[in-house]
C-alpha positions as YAML, in Angstrom:
chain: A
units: angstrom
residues:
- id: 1
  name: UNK
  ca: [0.00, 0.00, 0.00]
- id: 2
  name: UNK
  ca: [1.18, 3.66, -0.83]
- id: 3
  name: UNK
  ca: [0.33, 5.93, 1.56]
- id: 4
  name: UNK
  ca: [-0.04, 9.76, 0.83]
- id: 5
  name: UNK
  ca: [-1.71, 11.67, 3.61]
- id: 6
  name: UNK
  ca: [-1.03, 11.37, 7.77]
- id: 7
  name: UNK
  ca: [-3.33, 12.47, 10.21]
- id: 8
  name: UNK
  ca: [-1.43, 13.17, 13.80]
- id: 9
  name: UNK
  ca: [-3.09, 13.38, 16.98]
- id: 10
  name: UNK
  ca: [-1.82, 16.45, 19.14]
- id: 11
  name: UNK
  ca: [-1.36, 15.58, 22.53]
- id: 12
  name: UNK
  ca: [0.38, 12.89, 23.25]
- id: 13
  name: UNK
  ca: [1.48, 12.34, 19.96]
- id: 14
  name: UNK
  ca: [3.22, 15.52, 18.26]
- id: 15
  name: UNK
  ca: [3.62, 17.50, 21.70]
- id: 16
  name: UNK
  ca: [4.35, 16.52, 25.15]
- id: 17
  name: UNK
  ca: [1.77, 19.03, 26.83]
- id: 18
  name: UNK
  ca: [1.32, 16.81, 29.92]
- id: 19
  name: UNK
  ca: [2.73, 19.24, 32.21]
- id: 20
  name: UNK
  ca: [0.85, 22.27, 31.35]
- id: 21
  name: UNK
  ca: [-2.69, 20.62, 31.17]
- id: 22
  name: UNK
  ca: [-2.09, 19.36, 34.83]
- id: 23
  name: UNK
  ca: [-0.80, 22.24, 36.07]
- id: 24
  name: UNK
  ca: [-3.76, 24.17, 34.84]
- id: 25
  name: UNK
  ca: [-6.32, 21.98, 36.27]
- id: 26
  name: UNK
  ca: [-4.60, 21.62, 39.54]
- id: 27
  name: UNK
  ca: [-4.84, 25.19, 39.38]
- id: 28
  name: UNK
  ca: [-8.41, 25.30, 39.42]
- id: 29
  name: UNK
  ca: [-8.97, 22.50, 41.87]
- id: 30
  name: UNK
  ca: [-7.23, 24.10, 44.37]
- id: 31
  name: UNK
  ca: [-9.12, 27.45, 43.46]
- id: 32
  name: UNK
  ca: [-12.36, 25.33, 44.63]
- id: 33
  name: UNK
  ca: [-10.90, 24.02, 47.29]
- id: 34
  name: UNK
  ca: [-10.53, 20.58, 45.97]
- id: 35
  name: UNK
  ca: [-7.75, 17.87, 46.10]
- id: 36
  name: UNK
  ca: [-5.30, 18.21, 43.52]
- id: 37
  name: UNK
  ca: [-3.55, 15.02, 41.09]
- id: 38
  name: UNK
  ca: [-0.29, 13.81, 40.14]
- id: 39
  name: UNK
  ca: [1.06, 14.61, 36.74]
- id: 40
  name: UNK
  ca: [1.05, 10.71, 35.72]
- id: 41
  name: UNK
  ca: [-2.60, 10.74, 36.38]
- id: 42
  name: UNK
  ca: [-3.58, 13.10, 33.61]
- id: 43
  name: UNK
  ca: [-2.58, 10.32, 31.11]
- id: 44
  name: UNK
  ca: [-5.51, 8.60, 31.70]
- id: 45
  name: UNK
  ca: [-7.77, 12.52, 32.62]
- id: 46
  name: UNK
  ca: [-6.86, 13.24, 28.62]
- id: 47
  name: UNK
  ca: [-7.73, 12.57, 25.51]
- id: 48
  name: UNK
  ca: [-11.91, 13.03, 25.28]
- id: 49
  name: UNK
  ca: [-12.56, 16.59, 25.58]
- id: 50
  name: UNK
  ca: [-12.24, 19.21, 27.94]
- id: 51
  name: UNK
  ca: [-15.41, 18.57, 29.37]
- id: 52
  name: UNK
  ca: [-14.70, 14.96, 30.21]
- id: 53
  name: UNK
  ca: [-10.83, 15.76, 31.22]
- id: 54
  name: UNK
  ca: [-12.77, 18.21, 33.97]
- id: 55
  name: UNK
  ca: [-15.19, 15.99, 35.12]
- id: 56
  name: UNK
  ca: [-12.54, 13.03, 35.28]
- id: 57
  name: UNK
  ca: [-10.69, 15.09, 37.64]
- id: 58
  name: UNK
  ca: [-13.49, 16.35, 40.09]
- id: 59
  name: UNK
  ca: [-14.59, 14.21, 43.37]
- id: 60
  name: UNK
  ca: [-17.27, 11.88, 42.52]
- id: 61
  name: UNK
  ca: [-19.80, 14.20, 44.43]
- id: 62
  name: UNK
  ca: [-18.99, 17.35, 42.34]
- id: 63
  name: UNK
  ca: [-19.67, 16.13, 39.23]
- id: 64
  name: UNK
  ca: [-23.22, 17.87, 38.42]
- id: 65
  name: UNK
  ca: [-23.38, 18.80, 35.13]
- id: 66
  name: UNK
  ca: [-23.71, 22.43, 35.36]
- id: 67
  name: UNK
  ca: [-20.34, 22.54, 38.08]
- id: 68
  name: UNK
  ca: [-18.54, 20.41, 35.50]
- id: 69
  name: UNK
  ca: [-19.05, 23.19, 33.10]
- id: 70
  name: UNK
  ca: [-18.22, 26.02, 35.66]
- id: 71
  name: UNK
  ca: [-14.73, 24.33, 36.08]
- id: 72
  name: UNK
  ca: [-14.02, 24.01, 32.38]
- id: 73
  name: UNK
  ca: [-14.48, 27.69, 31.77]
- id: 74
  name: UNK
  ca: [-11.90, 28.34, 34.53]
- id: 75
  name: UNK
  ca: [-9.23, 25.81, 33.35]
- id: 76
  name: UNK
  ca: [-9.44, 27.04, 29.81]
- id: 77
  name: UNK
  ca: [-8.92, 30.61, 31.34]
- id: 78
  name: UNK
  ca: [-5.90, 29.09, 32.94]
- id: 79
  name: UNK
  ca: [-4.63, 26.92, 30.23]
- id: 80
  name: UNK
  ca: [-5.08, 29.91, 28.04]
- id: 81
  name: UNK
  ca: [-2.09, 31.27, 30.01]
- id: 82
  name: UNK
  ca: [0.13, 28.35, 30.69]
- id: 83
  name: UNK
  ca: [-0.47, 26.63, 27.05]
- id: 84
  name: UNK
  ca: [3.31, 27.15, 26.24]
- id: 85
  name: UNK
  ca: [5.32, 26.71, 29.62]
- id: 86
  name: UNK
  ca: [6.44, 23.37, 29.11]
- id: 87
  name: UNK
  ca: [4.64, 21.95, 26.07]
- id: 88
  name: UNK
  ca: [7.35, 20.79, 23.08]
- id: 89
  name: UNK
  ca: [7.10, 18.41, 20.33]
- id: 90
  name: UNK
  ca: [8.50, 15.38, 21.32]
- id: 91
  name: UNK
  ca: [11.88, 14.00, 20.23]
- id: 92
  name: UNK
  ca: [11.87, 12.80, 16.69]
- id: 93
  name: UNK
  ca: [8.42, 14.64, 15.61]
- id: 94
  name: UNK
  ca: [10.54, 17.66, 13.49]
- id: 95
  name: UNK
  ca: [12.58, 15.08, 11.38]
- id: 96
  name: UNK
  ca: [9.55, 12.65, 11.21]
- id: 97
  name: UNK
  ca: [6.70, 15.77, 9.59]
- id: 98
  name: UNK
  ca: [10.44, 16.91, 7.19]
- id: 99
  name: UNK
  ca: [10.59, 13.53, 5.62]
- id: 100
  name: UNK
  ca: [6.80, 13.78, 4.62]
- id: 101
  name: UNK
  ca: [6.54, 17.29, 3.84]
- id: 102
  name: UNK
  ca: [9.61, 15.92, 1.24]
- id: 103
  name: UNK
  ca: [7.46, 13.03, -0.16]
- id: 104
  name: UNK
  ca: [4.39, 15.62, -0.44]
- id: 105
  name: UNK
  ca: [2.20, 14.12, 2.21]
- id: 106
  name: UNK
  ca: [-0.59, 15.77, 3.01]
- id: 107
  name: UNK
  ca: [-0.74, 16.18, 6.78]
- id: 108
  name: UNK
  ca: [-3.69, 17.18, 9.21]
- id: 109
  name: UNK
  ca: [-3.95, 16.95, 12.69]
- id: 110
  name: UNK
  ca: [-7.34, 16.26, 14.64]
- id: 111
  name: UNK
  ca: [-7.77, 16.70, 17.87]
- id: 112
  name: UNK
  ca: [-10.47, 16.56, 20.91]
- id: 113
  name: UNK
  ca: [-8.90, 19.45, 22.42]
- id: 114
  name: UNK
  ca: [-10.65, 22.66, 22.01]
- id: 115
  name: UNK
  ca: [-10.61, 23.86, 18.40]
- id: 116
  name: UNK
  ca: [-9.03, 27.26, 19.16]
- id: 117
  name: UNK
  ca: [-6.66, 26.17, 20.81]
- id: 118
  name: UNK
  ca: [-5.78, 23.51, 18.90]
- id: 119
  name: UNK
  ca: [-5.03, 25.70, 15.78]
- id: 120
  name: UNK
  ca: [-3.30, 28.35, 18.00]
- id: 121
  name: UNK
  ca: [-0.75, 25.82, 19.67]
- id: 122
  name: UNK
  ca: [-0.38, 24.16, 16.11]
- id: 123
  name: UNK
  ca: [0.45, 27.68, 14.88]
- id: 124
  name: UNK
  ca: [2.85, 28.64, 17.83]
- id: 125
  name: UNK
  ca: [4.59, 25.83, 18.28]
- id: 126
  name: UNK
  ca: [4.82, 23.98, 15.09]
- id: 127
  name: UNK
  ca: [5.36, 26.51, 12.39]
- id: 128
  name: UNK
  ca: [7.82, 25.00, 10.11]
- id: 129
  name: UNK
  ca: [5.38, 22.81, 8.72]
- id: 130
  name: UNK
  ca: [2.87, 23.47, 6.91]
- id: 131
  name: UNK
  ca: [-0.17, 21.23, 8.15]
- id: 132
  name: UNK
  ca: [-3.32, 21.29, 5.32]
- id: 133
  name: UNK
  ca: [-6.10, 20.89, 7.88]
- id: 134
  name: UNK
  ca: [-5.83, 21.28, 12.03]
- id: 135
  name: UNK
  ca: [-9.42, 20.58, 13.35]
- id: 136
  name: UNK
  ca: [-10.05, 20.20, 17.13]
- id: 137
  name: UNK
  ca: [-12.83, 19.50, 18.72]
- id: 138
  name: UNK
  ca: [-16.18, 21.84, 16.91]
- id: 139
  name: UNK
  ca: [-19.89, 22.49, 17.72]
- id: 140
  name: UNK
  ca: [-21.70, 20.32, 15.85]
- id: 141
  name: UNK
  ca: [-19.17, 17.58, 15.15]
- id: 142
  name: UNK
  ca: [-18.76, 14.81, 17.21]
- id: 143
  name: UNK
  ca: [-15.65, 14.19, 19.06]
- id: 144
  name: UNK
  ca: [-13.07, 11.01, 18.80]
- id: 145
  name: UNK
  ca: [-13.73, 8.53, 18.58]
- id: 146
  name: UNK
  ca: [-16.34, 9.49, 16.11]
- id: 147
  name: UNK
  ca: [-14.54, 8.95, 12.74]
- id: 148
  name: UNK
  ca: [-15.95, 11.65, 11.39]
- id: 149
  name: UNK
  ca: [-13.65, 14.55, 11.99]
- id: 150
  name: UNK
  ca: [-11.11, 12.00, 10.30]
- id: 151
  name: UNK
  ca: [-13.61, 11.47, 7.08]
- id: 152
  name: UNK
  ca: [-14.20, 14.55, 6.52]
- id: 153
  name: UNK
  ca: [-10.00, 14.95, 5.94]
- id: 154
  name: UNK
  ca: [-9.92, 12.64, 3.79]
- id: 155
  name: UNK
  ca: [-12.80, 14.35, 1.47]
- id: 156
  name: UNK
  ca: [-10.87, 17.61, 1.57]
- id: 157
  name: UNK
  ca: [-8.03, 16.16, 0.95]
- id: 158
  name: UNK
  ca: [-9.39, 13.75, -1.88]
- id: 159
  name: UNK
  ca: [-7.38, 11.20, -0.82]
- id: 160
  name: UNK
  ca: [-9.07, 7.38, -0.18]
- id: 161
  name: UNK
  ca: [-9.01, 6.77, 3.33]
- id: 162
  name: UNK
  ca: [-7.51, 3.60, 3.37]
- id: 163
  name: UNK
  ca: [-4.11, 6.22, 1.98]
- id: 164
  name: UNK
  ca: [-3.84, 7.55, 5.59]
- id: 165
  name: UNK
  ca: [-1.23, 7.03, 7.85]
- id: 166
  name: UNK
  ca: [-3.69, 7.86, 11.36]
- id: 167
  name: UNK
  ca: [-0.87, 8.51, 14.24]
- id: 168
  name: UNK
  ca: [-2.04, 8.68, 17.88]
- id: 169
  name: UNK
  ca: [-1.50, 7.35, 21.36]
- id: 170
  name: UNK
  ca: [-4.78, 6.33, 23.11]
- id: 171
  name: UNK
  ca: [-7.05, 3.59, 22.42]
- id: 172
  name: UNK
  ca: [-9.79, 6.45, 21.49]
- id: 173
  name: UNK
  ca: [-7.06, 7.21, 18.29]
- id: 174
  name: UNK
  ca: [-6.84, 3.67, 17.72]
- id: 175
  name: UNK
  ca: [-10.82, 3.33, 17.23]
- id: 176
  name: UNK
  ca: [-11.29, 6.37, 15.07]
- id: 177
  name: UNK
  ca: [-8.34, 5.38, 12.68]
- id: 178
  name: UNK
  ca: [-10.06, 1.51, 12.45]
- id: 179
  name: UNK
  ca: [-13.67, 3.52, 12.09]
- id: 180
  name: UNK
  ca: [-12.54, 5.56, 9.54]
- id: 181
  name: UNK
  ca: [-10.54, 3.01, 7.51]
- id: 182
  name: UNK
  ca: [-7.40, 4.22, 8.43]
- id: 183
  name: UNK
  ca: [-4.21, 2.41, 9.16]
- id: 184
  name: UNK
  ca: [-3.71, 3.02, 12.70]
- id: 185
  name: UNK
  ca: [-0.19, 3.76, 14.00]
- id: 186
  name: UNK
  ca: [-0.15, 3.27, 17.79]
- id: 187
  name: UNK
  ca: [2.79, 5.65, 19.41]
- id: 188
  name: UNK
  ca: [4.40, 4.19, 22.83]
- id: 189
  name: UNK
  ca: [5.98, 8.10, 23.47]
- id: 190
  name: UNK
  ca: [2.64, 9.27, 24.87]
- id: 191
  name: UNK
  ca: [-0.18, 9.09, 27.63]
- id: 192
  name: UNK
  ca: [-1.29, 5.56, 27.25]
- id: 193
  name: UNK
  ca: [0.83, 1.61, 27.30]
- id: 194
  name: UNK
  ca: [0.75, -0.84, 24.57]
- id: 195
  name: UNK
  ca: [-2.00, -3.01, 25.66]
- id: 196
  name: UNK
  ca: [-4.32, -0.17, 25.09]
- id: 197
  name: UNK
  ca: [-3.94, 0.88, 21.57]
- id: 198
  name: UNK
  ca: [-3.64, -2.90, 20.62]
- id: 199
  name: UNK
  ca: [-6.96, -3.62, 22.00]
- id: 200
  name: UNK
  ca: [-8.43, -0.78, 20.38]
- id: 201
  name: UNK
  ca: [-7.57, -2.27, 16.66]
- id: 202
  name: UNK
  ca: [-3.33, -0.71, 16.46]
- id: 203
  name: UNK
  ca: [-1.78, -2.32, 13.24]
- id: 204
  name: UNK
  ca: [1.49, -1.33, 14.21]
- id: 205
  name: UNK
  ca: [3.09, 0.43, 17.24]
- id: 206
  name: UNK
  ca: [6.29, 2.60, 16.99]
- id: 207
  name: UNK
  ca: [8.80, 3.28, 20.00]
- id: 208
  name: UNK
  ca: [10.24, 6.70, 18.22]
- id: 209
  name: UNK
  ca: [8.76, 8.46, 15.06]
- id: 210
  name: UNK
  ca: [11.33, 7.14, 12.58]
- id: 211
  name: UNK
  ca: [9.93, 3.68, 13.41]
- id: 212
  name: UNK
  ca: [7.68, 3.81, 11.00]
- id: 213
  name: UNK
  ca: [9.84, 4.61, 7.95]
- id: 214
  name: UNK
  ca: [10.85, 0.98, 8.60]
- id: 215
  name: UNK
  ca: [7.62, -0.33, 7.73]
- id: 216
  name: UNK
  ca: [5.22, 1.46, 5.93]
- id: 217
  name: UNK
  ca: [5.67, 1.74, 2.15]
- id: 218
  name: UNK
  ca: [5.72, 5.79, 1.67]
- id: 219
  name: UNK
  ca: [7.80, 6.26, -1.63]
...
């Protein structure tokens, strides 16, 4: 198979942001009074939405729907602020998006982070490459592991969507790439351990982003 388009998930996957999403929701838990998490624990807080990251994070008996909400204005008020302390692409990620930027892939990334910031943080901290389509999570679209943010890619792009490389580090990614018809390139750098994105349909798993110019036909 020749593959011509890649679709990267953001967190997790092109940029350690860890750090700064933790910090800003410990921020607002201790605003409210409420016990605070370890960093490690926010691997398993991320990857569904802001909303659900929020409510993952609040005591059981806090969790009404219109508190949940309350909180997730504040910690985008703080993350707004923080979004760059610590946050980097990972090791590997510039040489990895060079090589297909040189074979003319057409890259996207999709994300269930909050649209804006998802194309501002794209923008700021990965501006060498030029990335066709950056979609987070929009009104009116349903989030991963819906395939459809990843469909509607691959119509823009015109490119079948069996063509896509889908990159990502959570069993959620894993699902939306197998929905979708993508092949589904599990990354062990991130939030989430091998047994999770195998059992959520991985074809392949990569240790470091030049892994997979070992085994996927791109030329």
């Amino acid at each position: 198979m020749k593959y011509r388009a890649a679709i990267f998930d953001l967190d997790g996957t092109l940029l350690d942001s860890l750090q700064d999403l933790a910090d800003s929701v410990n921020q607002v838990l201790k605003s409210q009074g409420l016990p605070v998490h370890e960093v490690e624990k926010y691997k398993y807080y991320v990857g569904n939405g802001m909303y659900n990251l929020v409510m993952r994070t609040l005591p059981p008996d806090k969790r009404e729907e219109s508190y949940i909400k309350y909180c997730e204005t504040l910690v985008k008020k703080e993350y707004g602020k923080r979004w760059a302390d610590t946050t980097k692409p990972y090791e590997g990620i510039p040489e990895l998006l060079n090589k297909f930027i040189s074979l003319k892939f057409k890259l996207a990334v999709l994300s269930n982070k909050p649209h804006e910031f998802t194309q501002l943080i794209v923008k700021k901290l990965l501006p060498q490459w030029k990335f066709d389509v950056v979609f987070g999570e929009r009104q009116g679209i349903p989030r991963k592991p819906d395939p459809a943010g990843a469909l509607e890619i691959a119509q823009i792009f015109g490119v079948p969507p069996k063509e896509f490389l889908y990159f990502g580090d959570s069993g959620t990614d894993m699902t939306t790439a197998k929905a979708a018809g993508m092949f589904a390139v599990g990354v062990l750098w991130g939030f989430r351990t091998a047994d999770e994105l195998l059992e959520s349909g991985a074809d392949i798993l990569i240790e470091k982003p030049a892994d997979i110019l070992k085994f996927i036909q791109i030329t």
